[in-house]
Backbone as JSON Lines, residues from 0, in Angstrom:
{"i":0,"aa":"X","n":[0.82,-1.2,0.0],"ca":[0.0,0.0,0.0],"c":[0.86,1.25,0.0]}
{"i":1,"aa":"X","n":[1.85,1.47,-0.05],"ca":[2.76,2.4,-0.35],"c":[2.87,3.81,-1.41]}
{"i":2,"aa":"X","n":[2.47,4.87,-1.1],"ca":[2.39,5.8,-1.7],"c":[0.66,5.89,-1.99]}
{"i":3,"aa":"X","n":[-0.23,5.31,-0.98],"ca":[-1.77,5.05,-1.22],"c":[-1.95,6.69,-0.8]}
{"i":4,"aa":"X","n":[-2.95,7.22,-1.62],"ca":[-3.92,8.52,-1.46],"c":[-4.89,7.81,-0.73]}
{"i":5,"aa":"X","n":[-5.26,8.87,-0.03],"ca":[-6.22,8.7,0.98],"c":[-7.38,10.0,0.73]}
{"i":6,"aa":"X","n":[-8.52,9.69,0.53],"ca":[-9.54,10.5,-0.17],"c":[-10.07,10.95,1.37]}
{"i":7,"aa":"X","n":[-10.28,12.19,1.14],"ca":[-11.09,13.44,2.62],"c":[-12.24,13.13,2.75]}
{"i":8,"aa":"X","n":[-12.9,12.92,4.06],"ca":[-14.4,12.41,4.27],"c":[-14.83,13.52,4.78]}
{"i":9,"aa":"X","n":[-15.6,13.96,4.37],"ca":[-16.42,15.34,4.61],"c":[-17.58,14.99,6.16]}
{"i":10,"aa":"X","n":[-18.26,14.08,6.2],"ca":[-18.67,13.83,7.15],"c":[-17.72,13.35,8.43]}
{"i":11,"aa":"X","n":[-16.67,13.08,8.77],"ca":[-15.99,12.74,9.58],"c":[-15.23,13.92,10.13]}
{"i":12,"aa":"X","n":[-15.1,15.26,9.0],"ca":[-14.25,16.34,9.45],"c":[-15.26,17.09,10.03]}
{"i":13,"aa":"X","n":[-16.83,17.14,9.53],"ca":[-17.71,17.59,10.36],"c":[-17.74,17.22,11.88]}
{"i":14,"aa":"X","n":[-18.04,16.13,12.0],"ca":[-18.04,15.47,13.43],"c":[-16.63,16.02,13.67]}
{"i":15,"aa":"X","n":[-15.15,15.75,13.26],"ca":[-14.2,16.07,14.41],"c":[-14.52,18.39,14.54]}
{"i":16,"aa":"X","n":[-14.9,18.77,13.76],"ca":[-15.47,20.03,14.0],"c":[-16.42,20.3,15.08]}
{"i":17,"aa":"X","n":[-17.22,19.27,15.39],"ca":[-18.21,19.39,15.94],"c":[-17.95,18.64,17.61]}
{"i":18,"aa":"X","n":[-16.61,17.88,17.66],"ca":[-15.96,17.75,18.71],"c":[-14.66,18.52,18.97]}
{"i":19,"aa":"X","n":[-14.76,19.78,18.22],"ca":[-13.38,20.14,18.25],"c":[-11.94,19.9,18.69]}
{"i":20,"aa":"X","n":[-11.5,19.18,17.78],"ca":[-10.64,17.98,17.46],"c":[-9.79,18.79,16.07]}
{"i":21,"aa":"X","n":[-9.69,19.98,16.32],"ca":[-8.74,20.82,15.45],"c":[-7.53,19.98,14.7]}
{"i":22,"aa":"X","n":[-6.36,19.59,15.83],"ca":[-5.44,18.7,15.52],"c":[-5.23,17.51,14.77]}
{"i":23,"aa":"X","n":[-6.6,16.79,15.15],"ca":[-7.07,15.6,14.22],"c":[-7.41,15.9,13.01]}
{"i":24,"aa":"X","n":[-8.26,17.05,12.51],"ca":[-8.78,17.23,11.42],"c":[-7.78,17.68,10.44]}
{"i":25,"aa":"X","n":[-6.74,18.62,10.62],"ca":[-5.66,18.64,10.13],"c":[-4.84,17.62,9.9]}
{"i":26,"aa":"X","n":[-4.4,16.43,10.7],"ca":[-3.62,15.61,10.44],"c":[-4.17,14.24,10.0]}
{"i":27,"aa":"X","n":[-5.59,14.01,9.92],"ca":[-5.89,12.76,9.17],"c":[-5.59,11.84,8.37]}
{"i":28,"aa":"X","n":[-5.63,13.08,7.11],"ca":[-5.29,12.46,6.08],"c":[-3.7,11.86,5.92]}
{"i":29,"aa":"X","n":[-3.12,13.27,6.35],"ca":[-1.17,13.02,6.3],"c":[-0.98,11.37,6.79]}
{"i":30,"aa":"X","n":[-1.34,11.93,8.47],"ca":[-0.77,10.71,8.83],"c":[-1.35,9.06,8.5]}
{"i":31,"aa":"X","n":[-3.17,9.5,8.2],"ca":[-3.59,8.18,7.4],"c":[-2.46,7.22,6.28]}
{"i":32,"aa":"X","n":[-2.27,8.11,5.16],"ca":[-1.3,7.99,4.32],"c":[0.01,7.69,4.69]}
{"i":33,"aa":"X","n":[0.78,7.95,5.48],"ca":[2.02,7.27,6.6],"c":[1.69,6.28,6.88]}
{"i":34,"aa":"X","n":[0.46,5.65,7.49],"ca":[0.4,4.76,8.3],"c":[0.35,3.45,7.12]}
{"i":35,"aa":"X","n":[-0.53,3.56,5.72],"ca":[-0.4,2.94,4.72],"c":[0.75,2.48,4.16]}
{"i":36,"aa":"X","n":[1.79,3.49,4.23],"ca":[2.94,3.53,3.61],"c":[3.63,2.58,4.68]}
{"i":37,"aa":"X","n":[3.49,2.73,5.9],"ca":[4.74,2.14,6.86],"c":[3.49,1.01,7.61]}
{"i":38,"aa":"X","n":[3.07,0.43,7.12],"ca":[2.0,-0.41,7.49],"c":[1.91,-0.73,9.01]}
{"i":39,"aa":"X","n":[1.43,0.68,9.7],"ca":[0.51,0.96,10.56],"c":[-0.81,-0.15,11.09]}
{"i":40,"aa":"X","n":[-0.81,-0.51,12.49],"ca":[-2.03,-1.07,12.88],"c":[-2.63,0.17,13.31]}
{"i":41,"aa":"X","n":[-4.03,-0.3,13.22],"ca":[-5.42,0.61,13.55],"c":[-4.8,1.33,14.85]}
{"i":42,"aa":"X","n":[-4.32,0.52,15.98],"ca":[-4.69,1.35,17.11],"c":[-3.21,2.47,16.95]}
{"i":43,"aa":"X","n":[-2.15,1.83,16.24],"ca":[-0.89,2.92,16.15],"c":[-1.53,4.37,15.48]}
{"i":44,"aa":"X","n":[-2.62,4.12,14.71],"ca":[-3.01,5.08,13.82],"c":[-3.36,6.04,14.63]}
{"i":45,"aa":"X","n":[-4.22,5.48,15.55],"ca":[-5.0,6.5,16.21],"c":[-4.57,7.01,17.45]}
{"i":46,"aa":"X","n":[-3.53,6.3,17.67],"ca":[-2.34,6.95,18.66],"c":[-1.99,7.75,18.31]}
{"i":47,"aa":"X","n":[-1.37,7.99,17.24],"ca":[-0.14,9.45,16.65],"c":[-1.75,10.37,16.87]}
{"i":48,"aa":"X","n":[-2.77,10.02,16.19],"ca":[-3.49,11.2,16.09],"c":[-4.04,11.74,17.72]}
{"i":49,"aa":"X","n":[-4.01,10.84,18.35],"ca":[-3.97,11.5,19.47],"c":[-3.61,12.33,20.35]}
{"i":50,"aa":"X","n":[-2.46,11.63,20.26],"ca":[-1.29,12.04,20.69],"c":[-0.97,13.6,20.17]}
{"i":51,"aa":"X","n":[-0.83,13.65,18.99],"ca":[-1.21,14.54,18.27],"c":[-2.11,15.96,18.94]}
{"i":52,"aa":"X","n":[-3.22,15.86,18.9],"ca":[-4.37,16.34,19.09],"c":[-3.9,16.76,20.99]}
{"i":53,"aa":"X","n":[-3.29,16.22,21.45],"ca":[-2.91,16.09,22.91],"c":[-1.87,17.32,22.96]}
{"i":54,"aa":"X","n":[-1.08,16.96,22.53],"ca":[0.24,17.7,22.39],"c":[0.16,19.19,21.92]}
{"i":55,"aa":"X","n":[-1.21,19.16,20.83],"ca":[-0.99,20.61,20.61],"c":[-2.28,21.52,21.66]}
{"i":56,"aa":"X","n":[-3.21,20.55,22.22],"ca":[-4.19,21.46,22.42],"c":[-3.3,22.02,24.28]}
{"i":57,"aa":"X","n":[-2.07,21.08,24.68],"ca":[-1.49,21.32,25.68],"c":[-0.49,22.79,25.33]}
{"i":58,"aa":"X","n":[-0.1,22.78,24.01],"ca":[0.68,23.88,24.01],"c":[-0.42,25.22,23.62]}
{"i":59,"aa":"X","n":[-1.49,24.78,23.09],"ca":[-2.46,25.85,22.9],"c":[-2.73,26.26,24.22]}
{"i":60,"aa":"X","n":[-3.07,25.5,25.22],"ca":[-3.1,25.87,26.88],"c":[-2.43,26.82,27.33]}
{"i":61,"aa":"X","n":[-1.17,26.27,27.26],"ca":[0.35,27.41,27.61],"c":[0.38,28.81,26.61]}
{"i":62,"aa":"X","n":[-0.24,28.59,25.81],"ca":[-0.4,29.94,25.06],"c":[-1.13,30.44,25.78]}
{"i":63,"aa":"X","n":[-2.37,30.18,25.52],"ca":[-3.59,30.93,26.41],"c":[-3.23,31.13,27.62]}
{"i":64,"aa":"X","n":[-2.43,30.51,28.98],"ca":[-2.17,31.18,30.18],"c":[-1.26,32.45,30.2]}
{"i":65,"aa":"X","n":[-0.2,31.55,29.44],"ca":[1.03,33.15,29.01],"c":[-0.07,34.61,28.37]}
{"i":66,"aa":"X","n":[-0.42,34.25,27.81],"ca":[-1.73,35.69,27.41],"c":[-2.44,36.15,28.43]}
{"i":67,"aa":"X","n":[-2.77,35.34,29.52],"ca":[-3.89,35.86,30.82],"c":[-2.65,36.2,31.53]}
{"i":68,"aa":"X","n":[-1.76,35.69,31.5],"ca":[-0.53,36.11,32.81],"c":[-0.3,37.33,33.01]}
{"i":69,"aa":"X","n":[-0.47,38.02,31.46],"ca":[0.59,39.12,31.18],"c":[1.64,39.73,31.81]}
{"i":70,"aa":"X","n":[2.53,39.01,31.6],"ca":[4.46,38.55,31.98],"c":[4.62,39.78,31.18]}
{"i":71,"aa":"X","n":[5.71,40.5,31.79],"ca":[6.67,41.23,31.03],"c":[7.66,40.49,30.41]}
{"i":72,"aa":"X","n":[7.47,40.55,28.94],"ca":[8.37,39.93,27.72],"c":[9.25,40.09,28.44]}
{"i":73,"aa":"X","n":[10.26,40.98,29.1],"ca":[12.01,40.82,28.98],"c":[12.24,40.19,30.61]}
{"i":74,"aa":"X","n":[11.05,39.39,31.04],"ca":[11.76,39.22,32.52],"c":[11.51,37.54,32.66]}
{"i":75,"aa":"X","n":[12.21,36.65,32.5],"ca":[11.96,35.34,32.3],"c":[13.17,34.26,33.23]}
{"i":76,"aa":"X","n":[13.19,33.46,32.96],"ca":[13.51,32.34,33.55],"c":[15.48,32.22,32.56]}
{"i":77,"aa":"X","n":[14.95,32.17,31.24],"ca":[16.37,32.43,30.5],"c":[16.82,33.53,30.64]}
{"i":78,"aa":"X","n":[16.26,34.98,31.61],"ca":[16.89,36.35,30.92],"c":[17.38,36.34,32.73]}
{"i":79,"aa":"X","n":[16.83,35.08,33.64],"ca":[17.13,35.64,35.08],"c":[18.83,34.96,35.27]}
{"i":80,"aa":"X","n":[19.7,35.73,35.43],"ca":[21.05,35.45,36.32],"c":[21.01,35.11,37.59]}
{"i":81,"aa":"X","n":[20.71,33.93,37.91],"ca":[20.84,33.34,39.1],"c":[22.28,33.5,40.02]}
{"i":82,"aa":"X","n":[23.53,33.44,38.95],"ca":[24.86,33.67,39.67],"c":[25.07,34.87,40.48]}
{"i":83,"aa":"X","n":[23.73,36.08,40.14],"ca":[24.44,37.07,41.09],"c":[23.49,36.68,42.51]}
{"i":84,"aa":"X","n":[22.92,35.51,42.45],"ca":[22.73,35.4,44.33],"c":[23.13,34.51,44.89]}
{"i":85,"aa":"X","n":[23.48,34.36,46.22],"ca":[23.47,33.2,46.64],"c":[23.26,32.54,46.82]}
{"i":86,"aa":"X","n":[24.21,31.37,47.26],"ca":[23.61,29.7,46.66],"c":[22.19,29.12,47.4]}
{"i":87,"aa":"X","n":[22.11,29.58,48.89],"ca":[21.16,29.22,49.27],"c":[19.73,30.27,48.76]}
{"i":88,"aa":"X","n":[20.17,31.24,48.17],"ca":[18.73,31.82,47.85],"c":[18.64,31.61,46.52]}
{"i":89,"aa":"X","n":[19.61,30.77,45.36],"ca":[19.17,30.2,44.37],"c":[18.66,29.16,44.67]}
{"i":90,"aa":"X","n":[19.01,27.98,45.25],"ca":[18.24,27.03,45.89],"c":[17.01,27.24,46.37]}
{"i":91,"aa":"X","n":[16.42,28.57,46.75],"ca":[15.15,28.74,47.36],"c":[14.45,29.04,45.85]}
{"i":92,"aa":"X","n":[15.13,29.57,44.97],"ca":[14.41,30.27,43.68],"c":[13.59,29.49,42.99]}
{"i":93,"aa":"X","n":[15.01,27.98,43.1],"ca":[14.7,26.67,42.33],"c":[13.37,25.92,42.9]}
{"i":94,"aa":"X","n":[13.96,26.1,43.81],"ca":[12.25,25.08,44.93],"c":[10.95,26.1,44.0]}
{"i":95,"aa":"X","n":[11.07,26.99,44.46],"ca":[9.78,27.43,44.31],"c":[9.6,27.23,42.77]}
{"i":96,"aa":"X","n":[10.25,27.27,41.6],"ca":[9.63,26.83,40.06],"c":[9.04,25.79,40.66]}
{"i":97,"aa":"X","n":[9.1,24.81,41.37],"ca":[8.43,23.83,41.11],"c":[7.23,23.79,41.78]}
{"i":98,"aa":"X","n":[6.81,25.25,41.97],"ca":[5.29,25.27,42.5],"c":[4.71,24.52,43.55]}
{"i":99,"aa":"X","n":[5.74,23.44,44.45],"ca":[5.08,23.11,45.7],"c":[4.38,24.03,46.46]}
{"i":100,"aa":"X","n":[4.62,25.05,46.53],"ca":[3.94,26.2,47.32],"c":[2.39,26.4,47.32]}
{"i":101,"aa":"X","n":[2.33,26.05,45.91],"ca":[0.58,26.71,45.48],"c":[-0.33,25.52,46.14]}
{"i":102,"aa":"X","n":[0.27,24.12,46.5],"ca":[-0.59,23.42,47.08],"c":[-1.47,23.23,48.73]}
{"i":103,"aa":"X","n":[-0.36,23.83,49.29],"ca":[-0.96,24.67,50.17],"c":[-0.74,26.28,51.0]}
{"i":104,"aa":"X","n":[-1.32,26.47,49.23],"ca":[-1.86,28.34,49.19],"c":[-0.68,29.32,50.32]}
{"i":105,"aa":"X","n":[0.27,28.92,49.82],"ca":[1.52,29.65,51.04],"c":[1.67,30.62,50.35]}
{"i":106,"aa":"X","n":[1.39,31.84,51.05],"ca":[2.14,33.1,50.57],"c":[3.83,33.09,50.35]}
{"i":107,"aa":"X","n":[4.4,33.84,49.52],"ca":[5.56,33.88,49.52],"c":[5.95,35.27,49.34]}
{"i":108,"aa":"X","n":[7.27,35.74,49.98],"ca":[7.48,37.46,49.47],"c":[8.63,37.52,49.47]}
{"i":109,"aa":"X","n":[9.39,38.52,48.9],"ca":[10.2,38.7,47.85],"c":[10.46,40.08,48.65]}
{"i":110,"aa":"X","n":[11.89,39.93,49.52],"ca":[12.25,41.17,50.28],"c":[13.45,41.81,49.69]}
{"i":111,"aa":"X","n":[13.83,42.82,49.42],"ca":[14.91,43.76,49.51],"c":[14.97,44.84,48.5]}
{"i":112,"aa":"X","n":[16.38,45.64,49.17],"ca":[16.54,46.84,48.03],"c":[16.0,47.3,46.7]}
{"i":113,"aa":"X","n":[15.66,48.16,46.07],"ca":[15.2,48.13,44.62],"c":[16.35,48.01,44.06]}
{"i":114,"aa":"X","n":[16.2,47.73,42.82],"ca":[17.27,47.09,41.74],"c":[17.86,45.58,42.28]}
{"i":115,"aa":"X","n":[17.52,45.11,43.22],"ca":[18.58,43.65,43.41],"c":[17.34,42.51,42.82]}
{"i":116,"aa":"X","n":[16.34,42.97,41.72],"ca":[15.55,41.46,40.94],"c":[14.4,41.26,41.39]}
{"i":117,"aa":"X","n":[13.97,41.8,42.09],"ca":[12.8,41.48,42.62],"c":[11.67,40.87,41.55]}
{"i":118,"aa":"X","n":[11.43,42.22,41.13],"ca":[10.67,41.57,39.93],"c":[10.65,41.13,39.03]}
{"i":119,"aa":"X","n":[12.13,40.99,38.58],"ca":[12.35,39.98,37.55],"c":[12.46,38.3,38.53]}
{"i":120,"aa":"X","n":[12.28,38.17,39.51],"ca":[12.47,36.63,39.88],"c":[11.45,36.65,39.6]}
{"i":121,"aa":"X","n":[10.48,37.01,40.38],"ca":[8.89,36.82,40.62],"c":[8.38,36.62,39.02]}
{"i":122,"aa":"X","n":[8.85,37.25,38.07],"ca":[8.18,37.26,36.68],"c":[8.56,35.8,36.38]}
{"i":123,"aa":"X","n":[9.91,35.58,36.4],"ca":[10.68,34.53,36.45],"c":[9.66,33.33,37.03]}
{"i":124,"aa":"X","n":[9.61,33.06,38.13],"ca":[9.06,32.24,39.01],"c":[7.3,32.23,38.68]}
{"i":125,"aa":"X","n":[6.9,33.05,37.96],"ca":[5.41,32.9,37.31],"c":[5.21,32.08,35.99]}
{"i":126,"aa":"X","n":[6.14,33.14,35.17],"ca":[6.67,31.56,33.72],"c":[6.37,30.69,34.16]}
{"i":127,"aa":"X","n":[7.58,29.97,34.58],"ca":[7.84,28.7,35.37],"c":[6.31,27.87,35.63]}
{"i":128,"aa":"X","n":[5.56,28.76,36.26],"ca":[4.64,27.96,36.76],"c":[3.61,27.77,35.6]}
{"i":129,"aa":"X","n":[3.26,29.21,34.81],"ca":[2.63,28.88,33.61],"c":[2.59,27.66,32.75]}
{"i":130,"aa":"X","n":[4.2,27.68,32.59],"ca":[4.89,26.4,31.71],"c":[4.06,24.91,32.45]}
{"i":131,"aa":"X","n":[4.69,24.7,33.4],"ca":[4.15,24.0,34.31],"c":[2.0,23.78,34.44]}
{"i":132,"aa":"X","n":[1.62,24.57,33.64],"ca":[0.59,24.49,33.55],"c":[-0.53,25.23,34.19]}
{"i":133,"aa":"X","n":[0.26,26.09,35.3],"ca":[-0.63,26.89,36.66],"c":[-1.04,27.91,35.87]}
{"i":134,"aa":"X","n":[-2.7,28.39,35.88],"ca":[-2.82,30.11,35.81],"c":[-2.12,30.5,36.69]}
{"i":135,"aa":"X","n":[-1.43,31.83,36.17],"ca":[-1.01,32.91,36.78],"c":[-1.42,34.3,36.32]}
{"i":136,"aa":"X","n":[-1.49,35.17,37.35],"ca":[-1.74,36.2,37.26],"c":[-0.62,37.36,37.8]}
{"i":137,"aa":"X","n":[0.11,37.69,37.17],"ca":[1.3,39.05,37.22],"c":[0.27,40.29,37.26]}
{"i":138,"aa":"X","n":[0.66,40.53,37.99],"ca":[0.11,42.34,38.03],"c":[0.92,43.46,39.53]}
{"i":139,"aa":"X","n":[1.46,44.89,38.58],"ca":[1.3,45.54,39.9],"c":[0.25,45.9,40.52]}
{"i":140,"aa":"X","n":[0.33,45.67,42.16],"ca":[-0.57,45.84,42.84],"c":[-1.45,47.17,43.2]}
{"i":141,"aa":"X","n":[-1.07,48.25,42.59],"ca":[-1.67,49.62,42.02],"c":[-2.59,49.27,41.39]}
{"i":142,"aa":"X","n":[-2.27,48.58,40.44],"ca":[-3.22,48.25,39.36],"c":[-4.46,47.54,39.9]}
{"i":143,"aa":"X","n":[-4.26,46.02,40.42],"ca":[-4.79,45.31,41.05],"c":[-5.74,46.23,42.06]}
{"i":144,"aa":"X","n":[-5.02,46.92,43.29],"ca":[-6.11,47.68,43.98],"c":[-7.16,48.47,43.08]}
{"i":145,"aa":"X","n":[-6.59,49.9,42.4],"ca":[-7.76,50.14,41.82],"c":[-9.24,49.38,41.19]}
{"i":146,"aa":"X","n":[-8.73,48.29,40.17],"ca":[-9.25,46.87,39.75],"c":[-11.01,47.06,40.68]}
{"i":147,"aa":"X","n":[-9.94,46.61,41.95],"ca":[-10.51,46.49,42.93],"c":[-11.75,46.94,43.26]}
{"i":148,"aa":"X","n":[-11.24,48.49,43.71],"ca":[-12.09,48.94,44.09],"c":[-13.16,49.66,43.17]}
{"i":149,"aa":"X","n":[-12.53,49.83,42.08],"ca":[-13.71,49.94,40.86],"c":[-15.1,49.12,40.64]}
{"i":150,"aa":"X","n":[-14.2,47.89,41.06],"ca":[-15.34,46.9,40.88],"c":[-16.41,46.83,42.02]}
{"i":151,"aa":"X","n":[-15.74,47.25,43.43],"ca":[-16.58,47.61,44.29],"c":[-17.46,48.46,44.61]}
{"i":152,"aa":"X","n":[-16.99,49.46,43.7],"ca":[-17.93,50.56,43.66],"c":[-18.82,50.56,42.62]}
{"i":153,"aa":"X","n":[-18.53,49.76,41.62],"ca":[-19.62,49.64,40.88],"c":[-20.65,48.03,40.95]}
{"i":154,"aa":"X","n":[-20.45,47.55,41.96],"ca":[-21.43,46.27,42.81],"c":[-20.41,45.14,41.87]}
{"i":155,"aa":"X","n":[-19.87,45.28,41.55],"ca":[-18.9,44.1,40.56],"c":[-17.97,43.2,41.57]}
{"i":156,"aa":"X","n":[-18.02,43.28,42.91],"ca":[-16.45,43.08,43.53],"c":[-16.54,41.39,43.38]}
{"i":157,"aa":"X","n":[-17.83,40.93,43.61],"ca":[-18.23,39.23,44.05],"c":[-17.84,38.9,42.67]}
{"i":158,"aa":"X","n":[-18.2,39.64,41.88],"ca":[-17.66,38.77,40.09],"c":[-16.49,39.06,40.1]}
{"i":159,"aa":"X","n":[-16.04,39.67,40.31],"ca":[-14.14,40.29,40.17],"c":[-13.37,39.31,41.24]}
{"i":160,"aa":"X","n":[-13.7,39.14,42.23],"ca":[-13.39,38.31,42.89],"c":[-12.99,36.76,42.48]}
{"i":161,"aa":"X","n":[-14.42,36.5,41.95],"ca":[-14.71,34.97,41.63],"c":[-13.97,34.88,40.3]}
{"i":162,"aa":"X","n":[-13.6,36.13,39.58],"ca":[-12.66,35.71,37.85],"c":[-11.2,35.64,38.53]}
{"i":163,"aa":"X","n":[-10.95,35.91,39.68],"ca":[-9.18,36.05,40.39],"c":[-9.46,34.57,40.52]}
{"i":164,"aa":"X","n":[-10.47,34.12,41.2],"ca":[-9.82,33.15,42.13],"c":[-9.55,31.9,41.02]}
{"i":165,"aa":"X","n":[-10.07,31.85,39.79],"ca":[-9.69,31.21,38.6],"c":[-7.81,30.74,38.69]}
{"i":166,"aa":"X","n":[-7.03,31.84,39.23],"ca":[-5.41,31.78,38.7],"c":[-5.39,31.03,40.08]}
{"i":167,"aa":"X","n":[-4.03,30.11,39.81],"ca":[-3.48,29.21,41.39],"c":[-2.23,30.02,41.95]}
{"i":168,"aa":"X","n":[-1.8,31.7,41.19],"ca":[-1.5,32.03,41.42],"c":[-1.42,33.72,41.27]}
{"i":169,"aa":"X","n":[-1.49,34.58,41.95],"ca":[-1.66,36.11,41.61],"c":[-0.4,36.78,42.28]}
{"i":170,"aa":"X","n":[0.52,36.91,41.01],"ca":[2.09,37.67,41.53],"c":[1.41,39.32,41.34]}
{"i":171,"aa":"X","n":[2.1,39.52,42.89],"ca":[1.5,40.85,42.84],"c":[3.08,41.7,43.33]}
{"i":172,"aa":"X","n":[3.35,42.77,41.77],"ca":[4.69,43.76,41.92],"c":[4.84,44.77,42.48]}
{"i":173,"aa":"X","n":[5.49,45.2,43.2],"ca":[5.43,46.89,43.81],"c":[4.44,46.84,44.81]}
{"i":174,"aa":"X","n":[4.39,45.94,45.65],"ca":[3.95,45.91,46.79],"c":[3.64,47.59,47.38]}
{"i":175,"aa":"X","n":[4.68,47.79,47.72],"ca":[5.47,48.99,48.57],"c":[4.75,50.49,48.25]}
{"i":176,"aa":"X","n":[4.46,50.34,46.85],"ca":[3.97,51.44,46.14],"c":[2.29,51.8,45.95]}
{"i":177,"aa":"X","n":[1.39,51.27,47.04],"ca":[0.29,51.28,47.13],"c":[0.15,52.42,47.92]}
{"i":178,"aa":"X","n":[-0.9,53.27,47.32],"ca":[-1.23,54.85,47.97],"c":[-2.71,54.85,48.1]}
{"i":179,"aa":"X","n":[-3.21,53.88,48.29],"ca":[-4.93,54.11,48.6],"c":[-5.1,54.72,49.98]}
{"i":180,"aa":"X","n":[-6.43,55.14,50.02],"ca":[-7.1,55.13,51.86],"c":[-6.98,53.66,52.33]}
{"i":181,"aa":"X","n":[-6.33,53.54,53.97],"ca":[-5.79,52.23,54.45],"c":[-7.05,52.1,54.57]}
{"i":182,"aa":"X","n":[-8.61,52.7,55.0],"ca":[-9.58,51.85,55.53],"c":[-9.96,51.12,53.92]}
{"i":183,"aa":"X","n":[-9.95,52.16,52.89],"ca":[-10.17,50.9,51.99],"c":[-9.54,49.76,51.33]}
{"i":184,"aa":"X","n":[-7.9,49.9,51.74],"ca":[-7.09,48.49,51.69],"c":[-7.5,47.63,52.39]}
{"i":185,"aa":"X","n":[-7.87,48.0,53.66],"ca":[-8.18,46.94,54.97],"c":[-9.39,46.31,54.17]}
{"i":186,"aa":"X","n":[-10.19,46.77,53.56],"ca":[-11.62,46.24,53.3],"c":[-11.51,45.53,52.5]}
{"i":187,"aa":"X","n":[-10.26,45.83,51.73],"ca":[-10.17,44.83,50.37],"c":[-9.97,43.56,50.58]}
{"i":188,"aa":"X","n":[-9.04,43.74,51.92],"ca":[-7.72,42.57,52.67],"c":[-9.1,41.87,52.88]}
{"i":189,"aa":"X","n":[-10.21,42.39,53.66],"ca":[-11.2,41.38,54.41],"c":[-11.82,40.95,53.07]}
{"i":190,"aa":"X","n":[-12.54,41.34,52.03],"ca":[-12.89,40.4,51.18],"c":[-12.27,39.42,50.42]}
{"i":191,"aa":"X","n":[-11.11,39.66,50.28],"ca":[-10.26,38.8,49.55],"c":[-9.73,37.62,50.8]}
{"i":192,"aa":"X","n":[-10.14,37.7,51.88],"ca":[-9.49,36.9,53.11],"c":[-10.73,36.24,53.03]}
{"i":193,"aa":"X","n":[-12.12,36.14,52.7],"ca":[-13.14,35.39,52.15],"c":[-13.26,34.21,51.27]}
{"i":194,"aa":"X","n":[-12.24,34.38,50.41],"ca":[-11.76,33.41,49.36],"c":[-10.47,32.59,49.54]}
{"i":195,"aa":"X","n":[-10.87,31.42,50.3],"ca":[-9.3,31.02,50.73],"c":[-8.94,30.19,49.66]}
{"i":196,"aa":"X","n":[-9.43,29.94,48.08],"ca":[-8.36,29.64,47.53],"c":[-7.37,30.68,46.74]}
{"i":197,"aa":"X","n":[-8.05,32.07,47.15],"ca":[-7.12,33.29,46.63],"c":[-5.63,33.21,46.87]}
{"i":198,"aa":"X","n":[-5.77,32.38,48.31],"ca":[-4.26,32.79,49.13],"c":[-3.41,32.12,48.88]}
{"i":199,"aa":"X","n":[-3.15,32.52,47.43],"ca":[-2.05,31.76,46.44],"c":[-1.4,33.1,46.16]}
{"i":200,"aa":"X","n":[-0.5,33.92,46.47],"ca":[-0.34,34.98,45.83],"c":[1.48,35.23,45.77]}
{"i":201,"aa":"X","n":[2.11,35.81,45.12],"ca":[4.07,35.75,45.31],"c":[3.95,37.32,45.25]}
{"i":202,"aa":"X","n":[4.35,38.2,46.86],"ca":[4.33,39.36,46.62],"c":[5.71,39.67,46.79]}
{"i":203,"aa":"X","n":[6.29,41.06,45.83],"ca":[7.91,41.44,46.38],"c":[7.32,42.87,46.96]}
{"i":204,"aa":"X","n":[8.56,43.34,47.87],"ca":[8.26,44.24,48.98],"c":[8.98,45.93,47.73]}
């Protein structure tokens, strides 16, 4: 069967349309025709296409979180110099890519001087978890408060709330640089202390 054409079934690309099965519908035919050629059993066939169909709708995933994250392009995991810290606080850097933390919702924070990385680890250490598969949510916390209280003032806070608690993680930058009224930080602190799977969050000081 070698070099066999394999004719397009119009009803079968419907149905994988109609199970959206993107990956499959694209690669049918190709790999049908491979499998002829290199005489393929049924279930190898429908492995690759799986597999297939697996592989990309996982990297379509990682697209779509990297887009909700919104990471600053230049602050990453390849652009972070680990050599300028020390060994035991690269060792702490490393633990945390591997997201043990988010399983039980441990805050983590990110102390010192400006300019020594802060927010490039933390951007760093959000990738990581993206890759890894976690929503994340990057944002300075300026931003985030206003967010906030916008939404509170306009009766939105319970829906604004409930679209956060979606990420397993909310890196929040510039801590330090929050200028609201404290009674309405405090108020925020108490609704968001409502949602205990919120308390996933990586703040730097």
């Amino acid at each position: 069967m070698s070099g066999a054409t394999i004719s397009r079934d119009e009803t079968l690309e419907l149905r994988l349309k109609a199970l959206r099965l993107p990956s499959i519908l694209e690669q049918y035919i190709e790999l049908a025709e491979r499998a002829a050629a290199e005489g393929w059993s049924h279930v190898r066939y429908l492995a690759e296409l799986v597999t297939q169909e697996a592989d990309d709708r996982a990297d379509r995933r990682i697209t779509r979180l990297l887009n909700d994250a919104k990471l600053p392009k230049d602050k990453s995991v390849a652009t972070l110099d680990l050599n300028r810290y020390a060994a035991p606080l690269r060792g702490q850097i490393r633990e945390l890519m591997r997201g043990e933390f988010l399983a039980g919702a441990t805050n983590v924070c990110l102390i010192g001087r400006p300019g020594t990385g802060k927010s490039h680890v933390m951007a760093a250490l959000a990738r990581a978890l993206v890759e890894a598969g976690h929503p994340v949510l990057f944002t300075p916390v300026v931003q985030l408060v206003e967010r906030l209280l916008d939404a509170k003032k306009n009766l939105r806070l319970a829906r604004e709330l409930k679209r956060l608690d979606n990420f397993d993680c909310i890196a929040l930058d510039d801590i330090g640089y929050v200028q609201h009224d404290r009674a309405e930080i405090v108020a925020l602190h108490v609704n968001l202390d409502k949602m205990p799977e919120l308390r996933r969050e990586t703040f730097t000081a």
